[in-house]
N, C-alpha and C positions, 0 to 999 in steps of 0.2 A: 649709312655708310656701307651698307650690306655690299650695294651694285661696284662703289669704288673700287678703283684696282691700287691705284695712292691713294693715302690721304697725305694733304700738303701743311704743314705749320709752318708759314713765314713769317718767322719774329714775330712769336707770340710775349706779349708785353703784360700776363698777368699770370698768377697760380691758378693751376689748373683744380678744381675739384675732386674729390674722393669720387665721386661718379662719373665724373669727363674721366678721370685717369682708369676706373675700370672700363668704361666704352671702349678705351683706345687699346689697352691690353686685351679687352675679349676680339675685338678687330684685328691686330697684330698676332694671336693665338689663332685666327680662324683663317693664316694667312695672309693675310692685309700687309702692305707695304706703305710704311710711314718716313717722308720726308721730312725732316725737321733742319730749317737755318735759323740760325741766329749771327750777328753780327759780333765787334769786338766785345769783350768785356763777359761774353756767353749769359748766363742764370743772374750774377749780382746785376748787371746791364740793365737787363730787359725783368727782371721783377717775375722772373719766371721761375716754376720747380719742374719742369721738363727731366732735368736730371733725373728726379726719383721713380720715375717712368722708364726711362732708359736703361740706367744703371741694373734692371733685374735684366735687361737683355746685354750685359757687360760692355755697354755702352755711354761715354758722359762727354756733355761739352766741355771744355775746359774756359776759365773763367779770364783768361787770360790775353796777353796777344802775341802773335808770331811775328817775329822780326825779320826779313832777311836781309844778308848784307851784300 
């Protein structure tokens, strides 16, 4: 990931690990720009903890869905 300028997570569909989730905070610390989509439903959805990752950068999916009318 060194050379990346993103790195892309498209609807990631599992928990990330105690060391995938440091890799990506040392990447995101060293400047690294991280994409992250998920579709409706956000983290319960897709079986993912993305959140706990995010959330130190005051960041979170919300788990929900936007309506408009």
């Amino acid at each position: 990931m060194k050379s990346a300028k993103v790195f892309i997570l498209a609807g990631p569909r599992e928990k990330f690990n105690e060391n995938e989730i440091n890799c990506l905070k040392k990447y995101i610390d060293g400047g690294g720009s991280l994409l992250v989509m998920l579709g409706d439903g956000g983290e319960n959805q897709f079986q993912t903890n993305i959140n706990f990752l995010l959330e130190e950068y005051g960041i979170m999916i919300n788990n929900g869905r936007e309506i408009s009318l």
